[in-house]
N, C-alpha and C positions, 0 to 999 in steps of 0.2 A: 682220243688217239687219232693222229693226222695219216691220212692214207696218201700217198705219191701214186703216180703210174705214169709212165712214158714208153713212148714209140713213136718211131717213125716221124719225130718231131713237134709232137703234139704231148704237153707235158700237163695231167690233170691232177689234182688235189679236193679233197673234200674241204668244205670252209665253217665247219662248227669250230665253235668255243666252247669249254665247259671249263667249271671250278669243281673239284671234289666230287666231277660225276654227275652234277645240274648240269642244266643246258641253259647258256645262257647268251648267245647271238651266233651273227656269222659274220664272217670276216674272210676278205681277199687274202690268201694263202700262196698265191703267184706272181710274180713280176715278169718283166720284157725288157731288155733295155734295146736304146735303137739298133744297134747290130744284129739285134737277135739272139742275144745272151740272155738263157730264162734262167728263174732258181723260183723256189718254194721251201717251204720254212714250215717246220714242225715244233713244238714246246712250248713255253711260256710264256705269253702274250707279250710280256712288258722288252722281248729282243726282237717282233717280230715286224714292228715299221724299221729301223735300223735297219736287219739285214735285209729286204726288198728296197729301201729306198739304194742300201747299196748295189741290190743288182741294177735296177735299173739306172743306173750310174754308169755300169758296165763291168760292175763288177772286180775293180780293177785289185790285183794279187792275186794269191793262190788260195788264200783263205782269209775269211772274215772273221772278226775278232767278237764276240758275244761279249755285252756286258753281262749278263749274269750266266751260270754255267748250264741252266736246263734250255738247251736249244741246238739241232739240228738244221742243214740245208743242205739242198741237193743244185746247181749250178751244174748247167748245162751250155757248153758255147755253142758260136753257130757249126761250126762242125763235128758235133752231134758229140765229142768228149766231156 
């Protein structure tokens, strides 16, 4: 389970992996893009370079499209919405 927390513009995420409950690596869970446009990504591993390489892209729409359907994120602009 992927834990978020934000404030004050500082946006944390824990970076475990697990399958079925094993623990099996860690992995960057955060992105930046240059404006200053953060997100973090919870679920299925196999959505979770896609939606970070798209934020730091900048993230551009309102929402990113998942290829498969086990996957959440949280996108935060730079002024703090």
């Amino acid at each position: 389970m992927t834990t978020w927390a934000y404030r004050d513009r500082v946006l944390a995420a824990d970076s475990m992996i697990s399958d079925r409950g094993c623990y099996c690596g860690d992995v960057e869970k955060i992105a930046v893009a240059p404006d200053g446009t953060m997100g973090a990504y919870s679920g299925d591993f196999v959505n979770l370079i896609g939606f970070l390489d798209w934020v730091r892209a900048g993230a551009a729409g309102d929402v990113y499209q998942f290829q498969y359907e086990d996957g959440e994120g949280i996108v935060i602009r730079p002024d703090g919405k």
